[in-house]
VOMAR-966740 format. One record per residue (C-alpha): residue in one letter; x, y, z; chain. Coordinates in steps of 0.05 Angstrom, whole numbers, always signed. Example, Ala and Ser with C-alpha at 12.3 -4.5 7.8 and 13.67 -1.06 7.14 Angstrom:
<rs>
A_+246_-90_+156_A .
S_+273_-21_+143_A .
</rs>
This chain:
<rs>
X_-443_-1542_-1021_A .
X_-396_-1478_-1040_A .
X_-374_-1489_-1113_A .
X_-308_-1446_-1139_A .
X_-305_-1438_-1218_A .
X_-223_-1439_-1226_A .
X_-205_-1407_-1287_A .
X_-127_-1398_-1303_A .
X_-129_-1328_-1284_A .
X_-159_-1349_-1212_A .
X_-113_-1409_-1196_A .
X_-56_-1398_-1212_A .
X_-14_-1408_-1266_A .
X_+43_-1446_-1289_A .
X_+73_-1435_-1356_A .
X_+96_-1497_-1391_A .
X_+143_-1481_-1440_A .
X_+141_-1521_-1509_A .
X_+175_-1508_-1579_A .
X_+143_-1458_-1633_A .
X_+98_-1404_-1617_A .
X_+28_-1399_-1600_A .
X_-12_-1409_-1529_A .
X_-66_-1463_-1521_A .
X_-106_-1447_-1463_A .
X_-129_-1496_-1406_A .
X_-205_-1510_-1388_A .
X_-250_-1485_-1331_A .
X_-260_-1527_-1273_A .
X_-310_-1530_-1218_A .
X_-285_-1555_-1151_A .
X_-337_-1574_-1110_A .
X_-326_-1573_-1041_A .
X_-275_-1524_-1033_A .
X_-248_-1547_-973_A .
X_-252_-1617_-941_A .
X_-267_-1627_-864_A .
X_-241_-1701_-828_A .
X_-247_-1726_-765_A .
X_-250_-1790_-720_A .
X_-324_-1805_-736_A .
X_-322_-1781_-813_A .
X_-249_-1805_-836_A .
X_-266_-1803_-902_A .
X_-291_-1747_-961_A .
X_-305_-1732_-1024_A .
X_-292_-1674_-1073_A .
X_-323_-1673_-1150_A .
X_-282_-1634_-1214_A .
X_-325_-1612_-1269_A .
X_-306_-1592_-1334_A .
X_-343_-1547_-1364_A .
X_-295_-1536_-1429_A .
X_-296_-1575_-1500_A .
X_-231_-1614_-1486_A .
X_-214_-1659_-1429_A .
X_-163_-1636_-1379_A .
X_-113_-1683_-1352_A .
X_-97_-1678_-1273_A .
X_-46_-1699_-1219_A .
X_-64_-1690_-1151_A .
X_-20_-1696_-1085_A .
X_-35_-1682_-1023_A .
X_+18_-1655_-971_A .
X_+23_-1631_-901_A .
X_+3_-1549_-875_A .
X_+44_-1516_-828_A .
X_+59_-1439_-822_A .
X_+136_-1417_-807_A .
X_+135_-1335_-795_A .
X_+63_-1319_-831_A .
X_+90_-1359_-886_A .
X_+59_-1421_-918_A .
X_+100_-1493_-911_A .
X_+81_-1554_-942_A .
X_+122_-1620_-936_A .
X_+105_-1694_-950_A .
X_+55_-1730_-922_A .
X_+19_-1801_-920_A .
X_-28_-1786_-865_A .
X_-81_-1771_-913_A .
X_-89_-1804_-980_A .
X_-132_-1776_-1040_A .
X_-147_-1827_-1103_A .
X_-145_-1828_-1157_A .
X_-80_-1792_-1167_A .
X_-74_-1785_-1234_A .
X_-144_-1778_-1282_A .
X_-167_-1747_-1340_A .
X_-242_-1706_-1328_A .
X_-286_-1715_-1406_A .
X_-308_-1646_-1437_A .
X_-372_-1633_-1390_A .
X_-354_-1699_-1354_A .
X_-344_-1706_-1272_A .
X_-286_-1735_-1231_A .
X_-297_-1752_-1160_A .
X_-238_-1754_-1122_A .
X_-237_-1791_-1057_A .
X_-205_-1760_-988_A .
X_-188_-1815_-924_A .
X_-151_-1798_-863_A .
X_-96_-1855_-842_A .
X_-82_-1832_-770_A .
X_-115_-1817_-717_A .
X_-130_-1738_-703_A .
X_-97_-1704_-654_A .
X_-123_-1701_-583_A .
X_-126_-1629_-573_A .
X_-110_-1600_-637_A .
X_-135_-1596_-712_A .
X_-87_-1616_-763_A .
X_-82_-1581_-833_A .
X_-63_-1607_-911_A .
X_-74_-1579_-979_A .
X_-95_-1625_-1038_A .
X_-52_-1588_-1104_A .
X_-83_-1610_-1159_A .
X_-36_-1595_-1218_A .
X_-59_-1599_-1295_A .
X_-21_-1636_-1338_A .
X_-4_-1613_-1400_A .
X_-20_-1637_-1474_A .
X_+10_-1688_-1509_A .
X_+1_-1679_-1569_A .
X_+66_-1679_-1597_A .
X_+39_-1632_-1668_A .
X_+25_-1584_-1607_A .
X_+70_-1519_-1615_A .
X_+63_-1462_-1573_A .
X_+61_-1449_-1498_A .
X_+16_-1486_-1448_A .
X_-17_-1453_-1393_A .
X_-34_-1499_-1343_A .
X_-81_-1496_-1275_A .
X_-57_-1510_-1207_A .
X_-115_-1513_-1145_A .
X_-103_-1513_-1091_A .
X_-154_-1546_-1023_A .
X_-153_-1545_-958_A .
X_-157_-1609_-913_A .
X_-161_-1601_-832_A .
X_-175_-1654_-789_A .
X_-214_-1637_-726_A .
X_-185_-1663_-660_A .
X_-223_-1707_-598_A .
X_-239_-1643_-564_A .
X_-280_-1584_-588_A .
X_-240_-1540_-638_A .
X_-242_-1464_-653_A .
X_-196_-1400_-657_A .
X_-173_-1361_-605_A .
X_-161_-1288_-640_A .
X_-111_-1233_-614_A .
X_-108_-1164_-646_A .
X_-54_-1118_-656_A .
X_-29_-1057_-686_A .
X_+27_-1015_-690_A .
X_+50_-952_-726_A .
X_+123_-979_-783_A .
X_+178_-929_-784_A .
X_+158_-912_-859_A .
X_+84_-883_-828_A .
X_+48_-947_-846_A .
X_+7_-986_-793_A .
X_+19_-1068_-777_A .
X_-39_-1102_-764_A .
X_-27_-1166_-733_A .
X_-66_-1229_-716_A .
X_-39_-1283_-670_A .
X_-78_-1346_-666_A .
X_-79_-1376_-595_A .
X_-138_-1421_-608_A .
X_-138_-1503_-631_A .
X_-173_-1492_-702_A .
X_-151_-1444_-755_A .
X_-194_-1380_-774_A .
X_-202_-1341_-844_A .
X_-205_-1271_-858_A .
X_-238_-1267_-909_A .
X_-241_-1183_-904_A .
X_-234_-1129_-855_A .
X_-243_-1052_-846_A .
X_-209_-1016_-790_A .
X_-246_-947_-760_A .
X_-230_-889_-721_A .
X_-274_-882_-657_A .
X_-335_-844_-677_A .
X_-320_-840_-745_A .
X_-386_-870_-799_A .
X_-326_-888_-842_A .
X_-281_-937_-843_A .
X_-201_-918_-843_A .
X_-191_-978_-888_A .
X_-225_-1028_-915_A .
X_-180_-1096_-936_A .
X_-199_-1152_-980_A .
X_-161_-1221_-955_A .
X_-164_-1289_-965_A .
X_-111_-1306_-910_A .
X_-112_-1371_-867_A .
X_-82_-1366_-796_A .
X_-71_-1437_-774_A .
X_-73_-1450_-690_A .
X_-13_-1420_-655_A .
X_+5_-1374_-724_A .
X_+10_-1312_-737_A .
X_+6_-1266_-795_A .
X_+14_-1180_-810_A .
X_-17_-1142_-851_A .
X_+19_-1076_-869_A .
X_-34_-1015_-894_A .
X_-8_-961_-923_A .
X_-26_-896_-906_A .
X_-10_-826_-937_A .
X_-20_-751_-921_A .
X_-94_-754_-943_A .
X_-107_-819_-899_A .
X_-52_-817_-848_A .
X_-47_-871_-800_A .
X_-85_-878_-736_A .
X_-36_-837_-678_A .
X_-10_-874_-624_A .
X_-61_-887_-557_A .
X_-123_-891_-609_A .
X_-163_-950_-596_A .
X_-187_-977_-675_A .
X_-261_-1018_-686_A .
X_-247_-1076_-721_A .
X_-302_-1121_-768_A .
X_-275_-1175_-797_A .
X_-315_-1227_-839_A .
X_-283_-1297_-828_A .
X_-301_-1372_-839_A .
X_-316_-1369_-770_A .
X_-364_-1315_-773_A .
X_-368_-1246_-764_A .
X_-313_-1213_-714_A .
X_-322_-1155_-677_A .
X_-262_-1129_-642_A .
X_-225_-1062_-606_A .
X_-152_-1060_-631_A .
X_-109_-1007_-592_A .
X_-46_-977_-639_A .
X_+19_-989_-597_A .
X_+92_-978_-607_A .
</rs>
């Protein structure tokens, strides 16, 4: 079981504005799993909170549907997939289990995708003056399909007019993947040309870019050159030759 300690800095932030000055500062959390995985024979799930802080923390949770648009994240509402209780309160070095059920059935051929947003609420305390920072976390929820599911991965790169290099990664599979880092390297070169740390999701039949910068110490690749790719992923390690195109 992967645990994630979410601290404000890590989950981001929303800043609730109340009157007077001063900041009171949320908890830490521990989100335990960090992602959930459904399916025909295993509708149902289970995720535990922790707080590990001296005051209890107050949460809202909603789930909604996960679709891509351009490399870009979209999220609309959903019923398919319910998650209770939706509104709780986790004790000072208490636990909350939240339960996770699927209400339809999963598609045939491919594997669907929500997020769980589980938003802090803030005090009420109405003495309270100040500014509230509050957490937001946010989980992933896919839904394998009837028929085996993985990713289907397709490299690309080309050289921007500004010099730069576009990596890109088109997802042709039924199952999403994560990068969860990559280096790119020259052929026969020990080093790599860059090295990129990502935490990027590429759901099936997305896409997404990454642009690299490169300067006149570390120019980018020239056209024709054929680039080694590693790439750790969720999937496991990727091993791939990318050629740089127009």
């Amino acid at each position: 079981m992967l645990t994630r300690v979410l601290t404000q800095a890590a989950c981001g932030l929303l800043l609730l504005l109340l009157t007077g000055a001063g900041v009171v500062s949320a908890a830490s959390v521990a989100v335990s799993p960090v992602r959930a995985t459904l399916s025909a024979s295993e509708p149902l799930g289970a995720i535990t909170l922790h707080n590990a802080g001296t005051e209890p923390v107050s949460m809202q949770l909603e789930v909604l549907n996960w679709s891509q648009e351009a490399g870009k994240d979209v999220f609309t509402p959903t019923r398919e997939v319910l998650a209770n209780p939706p509104i709780f309160t986790v004790p000072a070095g208490g636990s909350q289990l939240v339960r996770i059920g699927l209400r339809r059935a999963p598609d045939a051929q491919r594997e669907l995708t929500y997020r769980i947003f589980l938003q802090e609420l803030p005090p009420s305390d109405p003495d309270l003056q100040g500014a509230a920072m509050t957490m937001r976390i946010s989980l992933p929820v896919f839904v394998l399909p009837e028929v085996d599911a993985k990713p289907a991965l397709r490299w690309q790169a080309a050289r921007t007019p500004q010099g730069a290099l576009k990596l890109s990664l088109t997802n042709n599979g039924n199952a999403h993947i994560q990068i969860a880092n990559f280096k790119l390297s020259l052929p026969g070169s020990a080093q790599p040309w860059v090295t990129k740390q990502s935490s990027e999701y590429v759901l099936p039949g997305q896409s997404r870019d990454w642009t690299l910068p490169a300067n006149s110490e570390n120019p980018a690749p020239p056209l024709g050159v054929t680039l080694q790719l590693f790439a750790q992923t969720d999937a496991g390690d990727i091993e791939a030759e990318v050629l740089v195109a127009n």
